[in-house]
N, C-alpha and C positions, 0 to 999 in steps of 0.2 A: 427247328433251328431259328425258323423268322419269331417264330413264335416265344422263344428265350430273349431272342435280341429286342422284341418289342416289349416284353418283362423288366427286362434289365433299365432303359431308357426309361420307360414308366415309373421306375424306382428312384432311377439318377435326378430326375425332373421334380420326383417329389424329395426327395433330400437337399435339393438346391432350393426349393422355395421356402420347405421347412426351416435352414440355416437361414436365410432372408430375411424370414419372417421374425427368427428370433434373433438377431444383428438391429434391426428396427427396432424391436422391442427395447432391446438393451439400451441403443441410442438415444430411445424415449426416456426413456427411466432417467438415463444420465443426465438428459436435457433440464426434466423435470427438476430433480435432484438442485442442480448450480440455480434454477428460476428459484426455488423453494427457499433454498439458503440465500438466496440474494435478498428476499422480501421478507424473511424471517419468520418463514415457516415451522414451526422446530417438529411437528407429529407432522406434519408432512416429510418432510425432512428423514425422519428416522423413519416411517414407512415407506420412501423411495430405496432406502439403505439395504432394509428389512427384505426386498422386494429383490435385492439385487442390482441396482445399480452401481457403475464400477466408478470408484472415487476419485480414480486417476484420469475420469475424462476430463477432455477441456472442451469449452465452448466460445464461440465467435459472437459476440452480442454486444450492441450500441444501446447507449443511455445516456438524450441530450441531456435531461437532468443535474446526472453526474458527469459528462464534459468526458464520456466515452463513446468512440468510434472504434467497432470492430476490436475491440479487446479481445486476449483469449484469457479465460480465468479456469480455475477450477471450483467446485463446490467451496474449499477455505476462503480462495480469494474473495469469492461470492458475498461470503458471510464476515467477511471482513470488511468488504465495502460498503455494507448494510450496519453493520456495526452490531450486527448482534450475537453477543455473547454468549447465550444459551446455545446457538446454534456451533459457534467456535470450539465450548467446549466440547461438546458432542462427537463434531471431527474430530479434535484432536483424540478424543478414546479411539474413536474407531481406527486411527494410526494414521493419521493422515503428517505429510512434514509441514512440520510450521514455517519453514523457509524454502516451501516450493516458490519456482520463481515461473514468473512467465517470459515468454521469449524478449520482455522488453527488460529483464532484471528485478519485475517486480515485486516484493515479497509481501506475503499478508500483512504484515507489519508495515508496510512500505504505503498499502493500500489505504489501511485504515488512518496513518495517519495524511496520506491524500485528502481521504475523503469530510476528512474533521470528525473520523471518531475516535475520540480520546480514551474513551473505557475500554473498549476495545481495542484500542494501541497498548493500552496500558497492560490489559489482561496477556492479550499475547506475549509483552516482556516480560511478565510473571510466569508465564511459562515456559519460557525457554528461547526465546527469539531472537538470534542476535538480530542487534542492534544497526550496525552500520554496514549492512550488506548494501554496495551501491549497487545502481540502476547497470541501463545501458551506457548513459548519460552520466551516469557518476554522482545522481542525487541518491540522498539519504532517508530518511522517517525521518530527521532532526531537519533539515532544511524543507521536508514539506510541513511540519508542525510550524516553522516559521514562516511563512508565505501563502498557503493555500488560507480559502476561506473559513471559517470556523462557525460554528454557532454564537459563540461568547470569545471575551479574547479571556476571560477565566479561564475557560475550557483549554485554550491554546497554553497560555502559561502554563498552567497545572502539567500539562504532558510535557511540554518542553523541560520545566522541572524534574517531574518522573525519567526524561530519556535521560539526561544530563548526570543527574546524582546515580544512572546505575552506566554509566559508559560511555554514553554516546559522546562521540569525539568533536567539540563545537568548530575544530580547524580543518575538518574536511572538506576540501573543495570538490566541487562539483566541475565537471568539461571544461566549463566556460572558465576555470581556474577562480572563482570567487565563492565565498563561506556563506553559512548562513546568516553569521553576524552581518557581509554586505546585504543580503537580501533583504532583512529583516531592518536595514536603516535607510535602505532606498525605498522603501513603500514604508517606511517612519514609524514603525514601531517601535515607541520609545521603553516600553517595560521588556518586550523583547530583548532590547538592541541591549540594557542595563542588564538584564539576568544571564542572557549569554558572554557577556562581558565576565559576570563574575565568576564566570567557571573559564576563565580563559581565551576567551574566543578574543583573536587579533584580525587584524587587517594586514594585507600584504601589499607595498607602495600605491600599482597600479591605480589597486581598489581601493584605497585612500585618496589617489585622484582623482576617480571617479566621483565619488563621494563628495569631495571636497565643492567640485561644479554643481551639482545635485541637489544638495542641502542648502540652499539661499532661501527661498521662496517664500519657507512658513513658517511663526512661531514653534510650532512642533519639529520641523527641519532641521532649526537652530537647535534647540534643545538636544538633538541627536548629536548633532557636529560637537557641542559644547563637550557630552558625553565622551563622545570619540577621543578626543581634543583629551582630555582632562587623563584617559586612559595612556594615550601615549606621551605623557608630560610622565604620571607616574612610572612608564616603561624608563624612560631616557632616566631618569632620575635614581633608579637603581642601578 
């Protein structure tokens, strides 16, 4: 009998290290997997996938770089904040949702246009992304296309144009109740402030008063205000 019972334990002992070992395992793979797609590994990438790793993990990882502390992403996010497209389209075969969100509202689309990648903001609205999924916070893809840093303000245009002509709604406010048109004329982006304008984007009192104190300082200031100015003369006027 002791002799069964020390059999049995002997067994229980090794089927709990064996599940361990491969729980680990798994976790590695997963790990690997969101590092790979984040630095745009793409045959790394698909031999983590190949290997088993589960695509539904998420991971906790910081990148002063990118002006991340403790995010949680998944392998989309990853490779949406890296900007690479080979790897996006890859997940998305393997079924991955293009509008997973992370606990702060994030969506891959959300990410990449954070991060200033435009071909990749872009590629994901070609395949299916809405558009105006907000945050936590109530920000958009179209108000970080307006505001975050870019490589080029080409770059920036060109997507804001791209989100604009397929949806994106230029009058959505964010928390703090103001658009991306305010954001985009308070840090004085003048071809911004003009292209959002032409697909409709208004101002709401407050944030015209705001604005109003705001825009004194610069020749490019002015030029905004003039802009703004000239928008709401043509409002009143119809």
């Amino acid at each position: 009998m002791n002799r069964k019972f020390f059999l049995i334990v002997i067994i229980l002992i090794v089927l709990c290290l064996a599940a361990g070992y491969h729980a680990a395992l798994v976790q590695d793979r997963a790990e690997r997997l969101i590092a790979d797609a984040y630095y745009g590994q793409l045959e790394d990438v698909k031999e983590d996938v190949e290997q088993g790793a589960p695509l539904d993990f998420t991971l906790y990882f910081s990148d002063p770089q990118r002006d991340y502390s403790g995010v949680e992403f998944n392998a989309l996010h990853a490779a949406a904040s890296g900007g690479n497209e080979d790897i996006i389209n890859f997940l998305l075969e393997q079924g991955m949702n293009i509008d997973a969100q992370t606990p702060e509202g994030w969506t891959p689309l959300f990410i990449a246009a954070r991060d200033g990648r435009a071909e990749a903001a872009k590629l994901l609205v070609f395949r299916g992304a809405q558009i105006d999924v907000p945050t936590s916070r109530g920000a958009t893809a179209l108000l970080m296309a307006a505001t975050q840093p870019y490589p080029s303000e080409e770059e920036r245009l060109n997507l804001i144009t791209y989100l604009l002509k397929r949806g994106a709604n230029p009058n959505r406010a964010a928390d703090t109740g103001f658009t991306p048109l305010y954001y985009a004329a308070a840090a004085q982006r003048e071809k911004v402030v003009s292209l959002l304008l032409e697909y409709g984007a208004q101002l709401n009192p407050a944030a015209q008063q705001q604005l109003d104190t705001h825009l004194k300082n610069s020749p490019a200031a002015q030029k905004i205000a003039a802009l703004l100015k000239r928008k709401a003369a043509r409002k009143v006027s119809k």
